[in-house]
PDB file of N, H, CA, C and O in Angstrom:
ATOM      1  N   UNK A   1     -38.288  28.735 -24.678  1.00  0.00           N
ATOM      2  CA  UNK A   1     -39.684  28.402 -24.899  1.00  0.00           C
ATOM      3  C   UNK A   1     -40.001  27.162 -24.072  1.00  0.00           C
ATOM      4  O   UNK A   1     -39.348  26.124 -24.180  1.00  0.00           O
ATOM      5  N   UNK A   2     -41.112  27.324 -23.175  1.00  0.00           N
ATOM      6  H   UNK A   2     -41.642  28.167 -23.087  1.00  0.00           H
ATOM      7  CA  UNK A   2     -41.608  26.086 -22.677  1.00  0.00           C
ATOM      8  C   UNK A   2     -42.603  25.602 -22.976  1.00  0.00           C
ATOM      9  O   UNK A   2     -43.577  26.326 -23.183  1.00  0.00           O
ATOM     10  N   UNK A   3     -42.687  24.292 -23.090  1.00  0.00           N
ATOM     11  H   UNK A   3     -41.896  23.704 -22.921  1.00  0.00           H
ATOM     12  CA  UNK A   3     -43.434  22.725 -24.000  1.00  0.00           C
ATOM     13  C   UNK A   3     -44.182  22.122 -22.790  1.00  0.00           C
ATOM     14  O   UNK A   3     -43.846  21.030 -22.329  1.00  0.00           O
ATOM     15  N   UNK A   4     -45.185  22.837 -22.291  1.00  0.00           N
ATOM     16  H   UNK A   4     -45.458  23.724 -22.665  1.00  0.00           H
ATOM     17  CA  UNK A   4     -46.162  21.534 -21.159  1.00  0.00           C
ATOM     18  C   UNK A   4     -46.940  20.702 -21.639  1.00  0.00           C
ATOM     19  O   UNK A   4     -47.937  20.255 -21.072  1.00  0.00           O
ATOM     20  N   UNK A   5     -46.396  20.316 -23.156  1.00  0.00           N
ATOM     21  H   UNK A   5     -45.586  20.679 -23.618  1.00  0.00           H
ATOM     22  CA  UNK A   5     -47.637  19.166 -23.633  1.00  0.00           C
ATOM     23  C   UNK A   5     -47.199  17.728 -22.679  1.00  0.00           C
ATOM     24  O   UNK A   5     -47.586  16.783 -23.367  1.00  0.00           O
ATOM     25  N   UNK A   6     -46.760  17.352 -21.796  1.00  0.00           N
ATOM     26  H   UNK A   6     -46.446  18.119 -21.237  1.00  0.00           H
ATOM     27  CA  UNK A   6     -46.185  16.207 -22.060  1.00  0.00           C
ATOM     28  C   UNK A   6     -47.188  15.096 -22.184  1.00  0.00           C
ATOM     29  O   UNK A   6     -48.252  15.089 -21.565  1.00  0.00           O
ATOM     30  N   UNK A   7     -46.793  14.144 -23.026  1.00  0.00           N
ATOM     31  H   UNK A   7     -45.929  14.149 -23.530  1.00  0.00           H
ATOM     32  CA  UNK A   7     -47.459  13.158 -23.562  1.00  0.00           C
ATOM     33  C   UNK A   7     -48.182  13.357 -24.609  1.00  0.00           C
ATOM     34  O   UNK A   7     -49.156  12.618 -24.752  1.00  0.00           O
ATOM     35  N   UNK A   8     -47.885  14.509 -25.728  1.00  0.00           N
ATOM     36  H   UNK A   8     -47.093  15.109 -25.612  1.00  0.00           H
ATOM     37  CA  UNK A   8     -48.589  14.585 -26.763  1.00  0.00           C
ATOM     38  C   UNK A   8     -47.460  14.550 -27.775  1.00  0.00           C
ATOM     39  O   UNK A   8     -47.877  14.869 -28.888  1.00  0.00           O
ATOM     40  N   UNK A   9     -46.611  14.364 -27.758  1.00  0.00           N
ATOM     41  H   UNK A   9     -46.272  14.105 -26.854  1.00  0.00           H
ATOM     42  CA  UNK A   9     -45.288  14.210 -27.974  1.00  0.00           C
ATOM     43  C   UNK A   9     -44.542  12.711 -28.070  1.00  0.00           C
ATOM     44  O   UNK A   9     -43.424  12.342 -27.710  1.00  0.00           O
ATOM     45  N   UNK A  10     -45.674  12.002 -28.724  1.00  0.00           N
ATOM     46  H   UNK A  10     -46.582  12.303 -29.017  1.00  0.00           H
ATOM     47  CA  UNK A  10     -45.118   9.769 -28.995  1.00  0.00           C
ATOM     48  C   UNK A  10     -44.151   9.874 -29.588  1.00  0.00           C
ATOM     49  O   UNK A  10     -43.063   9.374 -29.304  1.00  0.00           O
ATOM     50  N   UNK A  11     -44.463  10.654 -30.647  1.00  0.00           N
ATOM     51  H   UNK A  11     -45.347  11.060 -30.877  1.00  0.00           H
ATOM     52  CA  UNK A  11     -43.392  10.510 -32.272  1.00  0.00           C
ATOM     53  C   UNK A  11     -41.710  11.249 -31.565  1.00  0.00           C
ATOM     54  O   UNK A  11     -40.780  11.261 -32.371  1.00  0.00           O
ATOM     55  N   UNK A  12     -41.465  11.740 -30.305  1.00  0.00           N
ATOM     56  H   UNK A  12     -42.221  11.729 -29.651  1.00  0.00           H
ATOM     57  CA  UNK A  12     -40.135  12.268 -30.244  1.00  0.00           C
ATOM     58  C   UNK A  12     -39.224  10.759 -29.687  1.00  0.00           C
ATOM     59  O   UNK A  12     -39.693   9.866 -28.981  1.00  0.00           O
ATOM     60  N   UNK A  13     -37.829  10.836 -30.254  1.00  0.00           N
ATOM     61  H   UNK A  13     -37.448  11.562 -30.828  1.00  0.00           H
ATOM     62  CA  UNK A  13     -37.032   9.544 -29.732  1.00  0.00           C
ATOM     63  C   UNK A  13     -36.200  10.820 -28.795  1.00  0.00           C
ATOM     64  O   UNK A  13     -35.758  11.876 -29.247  1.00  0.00           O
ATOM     65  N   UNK A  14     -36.158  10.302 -27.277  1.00  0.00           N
ATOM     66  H   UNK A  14     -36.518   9.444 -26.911  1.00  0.00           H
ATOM     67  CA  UNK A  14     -35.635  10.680 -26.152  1.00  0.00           C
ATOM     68  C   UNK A  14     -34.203   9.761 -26.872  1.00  0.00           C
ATOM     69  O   UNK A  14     -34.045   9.033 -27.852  1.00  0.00           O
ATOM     70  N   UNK A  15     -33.193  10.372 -25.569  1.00  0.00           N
ATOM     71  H   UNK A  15     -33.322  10.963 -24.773  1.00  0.00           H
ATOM     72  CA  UNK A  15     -31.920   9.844 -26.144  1.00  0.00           C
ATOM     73  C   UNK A  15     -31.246  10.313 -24.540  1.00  0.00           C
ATOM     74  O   UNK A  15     -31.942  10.990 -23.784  1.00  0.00           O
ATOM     75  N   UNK A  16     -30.022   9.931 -24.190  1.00  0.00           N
ATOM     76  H   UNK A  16     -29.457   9.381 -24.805  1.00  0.00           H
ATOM     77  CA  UNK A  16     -29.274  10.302 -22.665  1.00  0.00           C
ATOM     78  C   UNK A  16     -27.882  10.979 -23.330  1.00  0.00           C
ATOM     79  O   UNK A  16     -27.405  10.673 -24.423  1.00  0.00           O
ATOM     80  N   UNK A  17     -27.461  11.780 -22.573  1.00  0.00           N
ATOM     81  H   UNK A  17     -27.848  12.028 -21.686  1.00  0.00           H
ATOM     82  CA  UNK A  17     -26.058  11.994 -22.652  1.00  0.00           C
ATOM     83  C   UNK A  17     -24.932  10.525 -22.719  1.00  0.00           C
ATOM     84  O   UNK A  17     -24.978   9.658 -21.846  1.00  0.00           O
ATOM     85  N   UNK A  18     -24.112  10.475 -23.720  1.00  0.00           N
ATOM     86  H   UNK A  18     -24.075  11.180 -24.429  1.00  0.00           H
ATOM     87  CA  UNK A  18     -22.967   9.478 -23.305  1.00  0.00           C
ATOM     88  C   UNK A  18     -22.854   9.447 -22.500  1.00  0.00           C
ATOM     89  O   UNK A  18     -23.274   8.378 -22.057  1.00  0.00           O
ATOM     90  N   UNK A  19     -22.298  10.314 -21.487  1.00  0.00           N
ATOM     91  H   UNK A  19     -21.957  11.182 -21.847  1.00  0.00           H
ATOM     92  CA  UNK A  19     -21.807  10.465 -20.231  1.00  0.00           C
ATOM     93  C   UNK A  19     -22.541  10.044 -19.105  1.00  0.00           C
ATOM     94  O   UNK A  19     -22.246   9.859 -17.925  1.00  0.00           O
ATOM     95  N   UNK A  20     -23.227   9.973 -19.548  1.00  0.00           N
ATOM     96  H   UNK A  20     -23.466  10.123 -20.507  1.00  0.00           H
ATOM     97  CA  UNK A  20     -24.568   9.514 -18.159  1.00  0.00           C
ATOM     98  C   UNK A  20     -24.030   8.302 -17.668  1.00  0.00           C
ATOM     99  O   UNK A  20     -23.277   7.607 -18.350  1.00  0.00           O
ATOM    100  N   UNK A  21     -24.478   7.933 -16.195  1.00  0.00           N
ATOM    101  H   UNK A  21     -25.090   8.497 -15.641  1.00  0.00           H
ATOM    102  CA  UNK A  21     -23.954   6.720 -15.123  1.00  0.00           C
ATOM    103  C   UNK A  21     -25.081   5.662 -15.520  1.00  0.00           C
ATOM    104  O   UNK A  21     -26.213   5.765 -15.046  1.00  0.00           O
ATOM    105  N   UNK A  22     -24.816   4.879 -16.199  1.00  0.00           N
ATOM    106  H   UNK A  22     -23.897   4.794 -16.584  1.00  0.00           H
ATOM    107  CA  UNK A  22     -25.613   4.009 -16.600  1.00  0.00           C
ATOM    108  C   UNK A  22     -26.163   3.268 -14.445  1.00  0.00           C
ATOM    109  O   UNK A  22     -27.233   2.720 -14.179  1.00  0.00           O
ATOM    110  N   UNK A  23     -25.285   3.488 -13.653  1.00  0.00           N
ATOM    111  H   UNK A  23     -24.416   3.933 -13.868  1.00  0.00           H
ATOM    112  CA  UNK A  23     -25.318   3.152 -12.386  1.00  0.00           C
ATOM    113  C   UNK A  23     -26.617   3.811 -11.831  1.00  0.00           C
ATOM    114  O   UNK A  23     -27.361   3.158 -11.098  1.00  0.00           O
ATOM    115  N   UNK A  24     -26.880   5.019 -12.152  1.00  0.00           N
ATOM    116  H   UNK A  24     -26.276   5.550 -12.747  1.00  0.00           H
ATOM    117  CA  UNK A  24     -27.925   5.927 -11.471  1.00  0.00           C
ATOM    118  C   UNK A  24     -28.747   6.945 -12.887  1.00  0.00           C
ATOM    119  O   UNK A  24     -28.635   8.155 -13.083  1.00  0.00           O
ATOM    120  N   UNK A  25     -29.505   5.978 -13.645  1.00  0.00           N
ATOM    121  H   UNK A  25     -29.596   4.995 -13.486  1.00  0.00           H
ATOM    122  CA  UNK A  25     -30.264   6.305 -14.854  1.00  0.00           C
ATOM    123  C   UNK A  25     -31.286   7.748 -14.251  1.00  0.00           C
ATOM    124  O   UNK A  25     -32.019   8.435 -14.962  1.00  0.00           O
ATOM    125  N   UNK A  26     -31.108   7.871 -13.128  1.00  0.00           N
ATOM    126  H   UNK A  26     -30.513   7.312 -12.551  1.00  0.00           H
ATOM    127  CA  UNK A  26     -32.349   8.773 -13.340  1.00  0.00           C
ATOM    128  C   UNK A  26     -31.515  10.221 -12.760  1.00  0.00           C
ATOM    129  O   UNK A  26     -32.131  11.020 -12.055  1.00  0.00           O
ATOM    130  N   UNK A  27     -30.864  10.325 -12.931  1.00  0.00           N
ATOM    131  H   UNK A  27     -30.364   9.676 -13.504  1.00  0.00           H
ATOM    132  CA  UNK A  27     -29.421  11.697 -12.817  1.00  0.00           C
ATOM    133  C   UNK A  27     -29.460  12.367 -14.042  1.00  0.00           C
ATOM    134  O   UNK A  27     -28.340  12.859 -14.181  1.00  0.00           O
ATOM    135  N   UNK A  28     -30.076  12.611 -14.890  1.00  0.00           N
ATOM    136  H   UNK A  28     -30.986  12.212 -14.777  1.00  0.00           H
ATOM    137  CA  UNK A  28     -29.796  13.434 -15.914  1.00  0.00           C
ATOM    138  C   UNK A  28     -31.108  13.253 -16.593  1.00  0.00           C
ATOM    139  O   UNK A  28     -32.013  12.462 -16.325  1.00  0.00           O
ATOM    140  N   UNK A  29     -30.982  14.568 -17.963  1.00  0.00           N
ATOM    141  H   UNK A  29     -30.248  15.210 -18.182  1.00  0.00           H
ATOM    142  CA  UNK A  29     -31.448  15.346 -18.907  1.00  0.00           C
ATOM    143  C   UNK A  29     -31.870  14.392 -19.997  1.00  0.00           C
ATOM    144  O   UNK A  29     -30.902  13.666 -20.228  1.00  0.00           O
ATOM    145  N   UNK A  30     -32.583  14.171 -20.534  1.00  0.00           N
ATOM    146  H   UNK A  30     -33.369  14.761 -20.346  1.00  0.00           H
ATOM    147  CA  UNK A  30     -32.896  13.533 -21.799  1.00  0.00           C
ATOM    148  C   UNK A  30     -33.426  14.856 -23.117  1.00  0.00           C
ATOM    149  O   UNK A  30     -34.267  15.752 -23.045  1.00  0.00           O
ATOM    150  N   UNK A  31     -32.600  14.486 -24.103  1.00  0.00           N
ATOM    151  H   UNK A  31     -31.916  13.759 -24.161  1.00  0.00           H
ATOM    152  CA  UNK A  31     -33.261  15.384 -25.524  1.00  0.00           C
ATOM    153  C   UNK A  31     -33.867  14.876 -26.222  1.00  0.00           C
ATOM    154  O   UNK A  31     -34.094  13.681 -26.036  1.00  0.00           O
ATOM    155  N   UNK A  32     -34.458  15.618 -27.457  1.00  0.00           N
ATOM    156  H   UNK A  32     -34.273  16.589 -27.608  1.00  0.00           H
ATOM    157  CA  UNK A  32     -35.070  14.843 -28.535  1.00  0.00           C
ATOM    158  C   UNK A  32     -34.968  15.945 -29.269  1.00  0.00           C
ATOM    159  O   UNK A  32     -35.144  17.123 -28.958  1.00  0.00           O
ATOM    160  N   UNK A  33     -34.527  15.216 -30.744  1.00  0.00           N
ATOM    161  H   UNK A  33     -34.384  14.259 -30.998  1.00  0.00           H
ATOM    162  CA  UNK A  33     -34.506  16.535 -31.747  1.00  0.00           C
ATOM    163  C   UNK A  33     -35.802  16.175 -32.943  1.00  0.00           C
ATOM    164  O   UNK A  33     -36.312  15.080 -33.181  1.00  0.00           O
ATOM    165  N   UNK A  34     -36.091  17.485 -33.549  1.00  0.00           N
ATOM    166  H   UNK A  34     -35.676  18.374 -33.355  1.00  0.00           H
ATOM    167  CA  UNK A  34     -37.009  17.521 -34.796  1.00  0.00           C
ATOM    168  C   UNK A  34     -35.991  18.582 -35.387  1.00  0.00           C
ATOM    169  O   UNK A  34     -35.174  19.314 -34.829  1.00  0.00           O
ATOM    170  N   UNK A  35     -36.318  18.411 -36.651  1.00  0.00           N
ATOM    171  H   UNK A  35     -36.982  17.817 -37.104  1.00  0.00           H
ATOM    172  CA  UNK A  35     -35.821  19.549 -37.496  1.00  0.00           C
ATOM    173  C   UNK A  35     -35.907  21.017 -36.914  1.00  0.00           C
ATOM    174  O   UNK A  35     -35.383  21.969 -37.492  1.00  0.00           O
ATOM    175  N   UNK A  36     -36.408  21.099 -36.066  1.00  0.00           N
ATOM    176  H   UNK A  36     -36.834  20.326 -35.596  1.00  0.00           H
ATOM    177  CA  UNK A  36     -36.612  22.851 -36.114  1.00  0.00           C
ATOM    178  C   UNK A  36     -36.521  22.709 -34.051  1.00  0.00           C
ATOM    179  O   UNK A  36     -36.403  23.780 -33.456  1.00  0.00           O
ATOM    180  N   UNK A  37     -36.558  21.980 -33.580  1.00  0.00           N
ATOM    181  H   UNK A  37     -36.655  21.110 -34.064  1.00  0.00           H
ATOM    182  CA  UNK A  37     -36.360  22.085 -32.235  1.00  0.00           C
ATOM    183  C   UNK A  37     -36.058  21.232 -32.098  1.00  0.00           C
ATOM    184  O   UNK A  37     -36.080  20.269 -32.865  1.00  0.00           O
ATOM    185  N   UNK A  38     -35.370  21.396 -30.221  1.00  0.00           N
ATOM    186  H   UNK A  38     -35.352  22.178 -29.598  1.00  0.00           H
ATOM    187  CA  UNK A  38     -34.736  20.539 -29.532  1.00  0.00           C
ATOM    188  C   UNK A  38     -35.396  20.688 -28.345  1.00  0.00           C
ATOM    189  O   UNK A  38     -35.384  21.811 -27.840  1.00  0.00           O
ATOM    190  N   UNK A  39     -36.098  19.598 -27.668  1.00  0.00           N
ATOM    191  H   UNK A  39     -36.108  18.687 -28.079  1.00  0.00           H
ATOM    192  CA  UNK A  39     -36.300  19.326 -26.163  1.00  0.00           C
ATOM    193  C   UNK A  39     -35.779  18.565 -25.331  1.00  0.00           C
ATOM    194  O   UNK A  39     -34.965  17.664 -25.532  1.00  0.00           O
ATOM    195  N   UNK A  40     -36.346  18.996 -24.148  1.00  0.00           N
ATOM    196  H   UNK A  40     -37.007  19.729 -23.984  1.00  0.00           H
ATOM    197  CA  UNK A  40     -35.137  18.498 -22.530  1.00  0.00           C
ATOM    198  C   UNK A  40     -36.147  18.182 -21.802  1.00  0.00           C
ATOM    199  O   UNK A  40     -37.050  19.001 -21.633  1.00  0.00           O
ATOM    200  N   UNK A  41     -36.182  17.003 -21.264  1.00  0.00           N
ATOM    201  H   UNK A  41     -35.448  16.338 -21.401  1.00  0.00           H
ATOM    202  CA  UNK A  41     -36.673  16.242 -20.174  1.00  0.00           C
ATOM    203  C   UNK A  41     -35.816  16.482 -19.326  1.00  0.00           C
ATOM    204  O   UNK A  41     -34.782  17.078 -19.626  1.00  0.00           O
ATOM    205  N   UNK A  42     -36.136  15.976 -17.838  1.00  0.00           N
ATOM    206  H   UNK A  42     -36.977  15.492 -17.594  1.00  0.00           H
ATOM    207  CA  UNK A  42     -35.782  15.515 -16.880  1.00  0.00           C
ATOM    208  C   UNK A  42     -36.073  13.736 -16.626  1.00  0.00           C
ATOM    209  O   UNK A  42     -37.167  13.178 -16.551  1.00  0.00           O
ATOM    210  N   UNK A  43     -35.152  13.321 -16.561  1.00  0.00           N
ATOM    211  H   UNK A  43     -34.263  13.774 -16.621  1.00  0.00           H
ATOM    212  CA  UNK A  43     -35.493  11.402 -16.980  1.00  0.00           C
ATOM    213  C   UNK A  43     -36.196  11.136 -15.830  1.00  0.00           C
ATOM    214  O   UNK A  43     -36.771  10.049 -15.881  1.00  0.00           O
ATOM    215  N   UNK A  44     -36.400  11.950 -14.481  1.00  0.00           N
ATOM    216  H   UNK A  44     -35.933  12.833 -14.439  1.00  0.00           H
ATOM    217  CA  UNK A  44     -36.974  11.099 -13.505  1.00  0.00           C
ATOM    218  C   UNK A  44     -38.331  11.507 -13.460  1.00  0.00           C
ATOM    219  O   UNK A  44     -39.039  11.135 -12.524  1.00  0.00           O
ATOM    220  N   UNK A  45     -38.932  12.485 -14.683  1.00  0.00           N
ATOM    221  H   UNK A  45     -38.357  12.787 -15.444  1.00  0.00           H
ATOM    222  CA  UNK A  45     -40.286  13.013 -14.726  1.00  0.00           C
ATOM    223  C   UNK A  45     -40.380  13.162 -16.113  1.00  0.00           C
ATOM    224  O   UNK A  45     -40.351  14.254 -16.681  1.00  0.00           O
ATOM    225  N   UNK A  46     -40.507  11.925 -16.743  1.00  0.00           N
ATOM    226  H   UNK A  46     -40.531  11.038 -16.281  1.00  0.00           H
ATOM    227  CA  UNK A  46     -40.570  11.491 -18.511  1.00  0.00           C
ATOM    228  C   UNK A  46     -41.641  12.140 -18.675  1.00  0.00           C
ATOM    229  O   UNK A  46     -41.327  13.055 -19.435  1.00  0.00           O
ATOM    230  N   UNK A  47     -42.607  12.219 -18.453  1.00  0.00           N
ATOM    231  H   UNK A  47     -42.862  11.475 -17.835  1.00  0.00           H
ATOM    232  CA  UNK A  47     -44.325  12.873 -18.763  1.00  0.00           C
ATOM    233  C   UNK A  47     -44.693  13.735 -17.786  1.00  0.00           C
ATOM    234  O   UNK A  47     -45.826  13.591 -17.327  1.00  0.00           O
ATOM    235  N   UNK A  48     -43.699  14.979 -17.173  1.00  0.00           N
ATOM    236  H   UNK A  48     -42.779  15.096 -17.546  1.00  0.00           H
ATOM    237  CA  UNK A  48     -43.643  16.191 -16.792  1.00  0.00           C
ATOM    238  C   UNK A  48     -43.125  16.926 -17.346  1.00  0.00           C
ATOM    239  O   UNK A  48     -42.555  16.455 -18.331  1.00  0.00           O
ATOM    240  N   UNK A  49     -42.941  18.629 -17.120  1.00  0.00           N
ATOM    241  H   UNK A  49     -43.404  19.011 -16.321  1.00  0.00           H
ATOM    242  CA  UNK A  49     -42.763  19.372 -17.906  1.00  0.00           C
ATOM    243  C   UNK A  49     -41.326  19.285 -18.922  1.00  0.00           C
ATOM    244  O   UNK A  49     -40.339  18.573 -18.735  1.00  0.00           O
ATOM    245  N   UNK A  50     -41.539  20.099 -19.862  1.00  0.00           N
ATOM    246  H   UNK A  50     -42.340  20.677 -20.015  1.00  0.00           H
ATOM    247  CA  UNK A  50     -40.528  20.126 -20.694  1.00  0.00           C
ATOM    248  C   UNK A  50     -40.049  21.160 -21.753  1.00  0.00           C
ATOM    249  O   UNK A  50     -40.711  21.755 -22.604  1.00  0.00           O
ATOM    250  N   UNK A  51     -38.881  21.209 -21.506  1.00  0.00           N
ATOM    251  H   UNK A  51     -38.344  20.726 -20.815  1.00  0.00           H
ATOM    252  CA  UNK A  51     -38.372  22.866 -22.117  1.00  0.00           C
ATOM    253  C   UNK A  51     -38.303  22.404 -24.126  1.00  0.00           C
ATOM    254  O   UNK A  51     -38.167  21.201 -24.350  1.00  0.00           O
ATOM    255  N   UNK A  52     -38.390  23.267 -25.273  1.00  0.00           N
ATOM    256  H   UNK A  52     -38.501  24.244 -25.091  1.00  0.00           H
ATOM    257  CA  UNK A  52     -38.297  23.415 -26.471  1.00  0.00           C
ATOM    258  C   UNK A  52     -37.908  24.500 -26.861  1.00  0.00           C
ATOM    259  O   UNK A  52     -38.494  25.582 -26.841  1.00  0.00           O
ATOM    260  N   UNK A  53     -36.187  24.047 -27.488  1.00  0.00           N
ATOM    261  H   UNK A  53     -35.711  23.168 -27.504  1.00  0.00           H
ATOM    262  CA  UNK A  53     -35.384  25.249 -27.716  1.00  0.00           C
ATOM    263  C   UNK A  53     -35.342  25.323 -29.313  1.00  0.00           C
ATOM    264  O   UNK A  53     -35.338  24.239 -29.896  1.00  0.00           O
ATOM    265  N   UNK A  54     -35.313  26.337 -29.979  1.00  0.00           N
ATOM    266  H   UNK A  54     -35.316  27.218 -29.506  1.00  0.00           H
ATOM    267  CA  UNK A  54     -34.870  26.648 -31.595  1.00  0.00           C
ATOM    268  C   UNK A  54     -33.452  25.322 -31.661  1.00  0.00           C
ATOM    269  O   UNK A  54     -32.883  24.638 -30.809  1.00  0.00           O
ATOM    270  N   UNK A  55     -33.373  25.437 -32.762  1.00  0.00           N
ATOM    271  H   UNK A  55     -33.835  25.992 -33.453  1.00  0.00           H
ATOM    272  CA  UNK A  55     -31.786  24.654 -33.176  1.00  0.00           C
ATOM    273  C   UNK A  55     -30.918  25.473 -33.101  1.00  0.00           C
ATOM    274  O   UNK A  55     -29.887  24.911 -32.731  1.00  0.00           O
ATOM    275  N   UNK A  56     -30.788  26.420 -33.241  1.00  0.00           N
ATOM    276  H   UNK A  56     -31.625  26.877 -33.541  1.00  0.00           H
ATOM    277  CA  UNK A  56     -29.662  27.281 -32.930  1.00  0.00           C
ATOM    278  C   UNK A  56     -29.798  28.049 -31.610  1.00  0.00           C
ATOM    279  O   UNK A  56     -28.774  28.293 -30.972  1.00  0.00           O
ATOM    280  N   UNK A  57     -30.786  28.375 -31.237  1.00  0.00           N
ATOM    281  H   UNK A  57     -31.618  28.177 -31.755  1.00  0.00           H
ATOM    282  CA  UNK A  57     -30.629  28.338 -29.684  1.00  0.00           C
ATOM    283  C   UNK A  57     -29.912  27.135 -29.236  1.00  0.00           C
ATOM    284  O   UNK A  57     -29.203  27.434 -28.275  1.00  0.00           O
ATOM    285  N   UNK A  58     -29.825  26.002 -29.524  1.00  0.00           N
ATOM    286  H   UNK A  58     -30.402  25.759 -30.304  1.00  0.00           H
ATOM    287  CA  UNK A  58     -29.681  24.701 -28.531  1.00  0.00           C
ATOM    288  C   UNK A  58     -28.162  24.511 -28.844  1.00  0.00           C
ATOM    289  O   UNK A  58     -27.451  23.833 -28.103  1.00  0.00           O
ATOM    290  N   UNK A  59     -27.615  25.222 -30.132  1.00  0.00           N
ATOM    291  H   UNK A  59     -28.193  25.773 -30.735  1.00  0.00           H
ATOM    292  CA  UNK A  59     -26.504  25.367 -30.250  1.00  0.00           C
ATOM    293  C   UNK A  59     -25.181  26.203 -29.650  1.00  0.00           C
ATOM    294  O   UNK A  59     -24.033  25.823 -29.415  1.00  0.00           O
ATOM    295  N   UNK A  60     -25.872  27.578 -29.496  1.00  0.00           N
ATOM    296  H   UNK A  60     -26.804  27.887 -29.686  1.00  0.00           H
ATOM    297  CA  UNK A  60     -25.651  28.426 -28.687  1.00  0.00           C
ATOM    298  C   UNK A  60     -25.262  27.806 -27.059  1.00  0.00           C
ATOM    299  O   UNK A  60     -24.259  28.053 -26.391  1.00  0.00           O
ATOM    300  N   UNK A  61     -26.288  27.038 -26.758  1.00  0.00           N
ATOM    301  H   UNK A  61     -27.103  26.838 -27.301  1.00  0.00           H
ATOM    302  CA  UNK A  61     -26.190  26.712 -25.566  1.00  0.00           C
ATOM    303  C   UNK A  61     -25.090  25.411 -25.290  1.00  0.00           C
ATOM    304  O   UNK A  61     -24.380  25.192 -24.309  1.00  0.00           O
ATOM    305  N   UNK A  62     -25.203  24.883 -26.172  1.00  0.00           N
ATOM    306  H   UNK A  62     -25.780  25.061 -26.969  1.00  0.00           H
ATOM    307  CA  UNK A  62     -23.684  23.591 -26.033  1.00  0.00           C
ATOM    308  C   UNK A  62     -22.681  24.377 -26.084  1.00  0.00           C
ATOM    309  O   UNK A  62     -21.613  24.284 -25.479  1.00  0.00           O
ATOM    310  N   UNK A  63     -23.145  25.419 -27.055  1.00  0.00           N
ATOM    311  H   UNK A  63     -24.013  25.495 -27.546  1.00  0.00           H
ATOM    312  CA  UNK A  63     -20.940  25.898 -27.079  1.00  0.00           C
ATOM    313  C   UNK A  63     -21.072  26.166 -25.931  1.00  0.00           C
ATOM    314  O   UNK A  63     -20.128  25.763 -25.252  1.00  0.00           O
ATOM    315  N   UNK A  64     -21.944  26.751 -25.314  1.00  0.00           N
ATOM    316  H   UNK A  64     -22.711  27.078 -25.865  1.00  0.00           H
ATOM    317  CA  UNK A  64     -21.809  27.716 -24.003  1.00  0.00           C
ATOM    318  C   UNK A  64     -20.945  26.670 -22.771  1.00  0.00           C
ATOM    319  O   UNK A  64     -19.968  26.683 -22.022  1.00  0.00           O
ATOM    320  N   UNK A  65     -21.761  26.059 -23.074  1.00  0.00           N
ATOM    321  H   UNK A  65     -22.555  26.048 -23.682  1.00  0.00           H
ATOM    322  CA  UNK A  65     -21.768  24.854 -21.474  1.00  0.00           C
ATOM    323  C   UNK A  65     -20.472  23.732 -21.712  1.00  0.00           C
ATOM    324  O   UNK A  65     -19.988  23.060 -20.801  1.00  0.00           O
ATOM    325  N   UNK A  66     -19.988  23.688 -23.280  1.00  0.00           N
ATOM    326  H   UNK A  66     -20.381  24.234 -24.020  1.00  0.00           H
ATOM    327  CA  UNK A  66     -18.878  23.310 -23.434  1.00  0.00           C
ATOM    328  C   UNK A  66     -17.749  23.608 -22.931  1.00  0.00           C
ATOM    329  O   UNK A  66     -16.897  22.819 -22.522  1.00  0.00           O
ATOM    330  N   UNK A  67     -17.695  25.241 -22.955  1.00  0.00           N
ATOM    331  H   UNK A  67     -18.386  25.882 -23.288  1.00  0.00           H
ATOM    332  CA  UNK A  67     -16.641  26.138 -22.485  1.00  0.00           C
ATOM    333  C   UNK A  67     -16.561  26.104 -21.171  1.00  0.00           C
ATOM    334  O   UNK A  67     -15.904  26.998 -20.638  1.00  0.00           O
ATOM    335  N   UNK A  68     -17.067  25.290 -20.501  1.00  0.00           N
ATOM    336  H   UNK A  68     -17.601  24.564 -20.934  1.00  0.00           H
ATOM    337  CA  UNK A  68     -17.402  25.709 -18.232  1.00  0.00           C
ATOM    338  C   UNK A  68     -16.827  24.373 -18.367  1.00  0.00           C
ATOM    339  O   UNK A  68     -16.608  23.691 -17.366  1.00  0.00           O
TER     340      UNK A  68
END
């Protein structure tokens, strides 16, 4: 499911992967969870588009990407 509200969306807390290069902040994905979804930024376009997955979709997709 895709989310083009961006910027109607104050109340979400963005968050980075641990893993992220604190050296080059704008290299990665930012999430934000609500009870019932999970969204994905791109950190170098904070108030451009943005994907909104189910919770168990978003689960599905970690095991997935865990396993590679």
């Amino acid at each position: 499911m895709t989310d083009n509200s961006a910027g109607h969306d104050t109340g979400l807390r963005w968050s980075k992967s641990s893993f992220s290069d604190d050296s080059d902040s704008n290299e990665c994905v930012e999430v934000a969870a609500t009870p019932a979804t999970v969204h994905v930024r791109d950190s170098k376009n904070p108030e451009g588009p943005r994907l909104a997955f189910a919770v168990d979709r978003w689960a599905d997709f970690v095991a997935y990407a865990s396993r590679r």
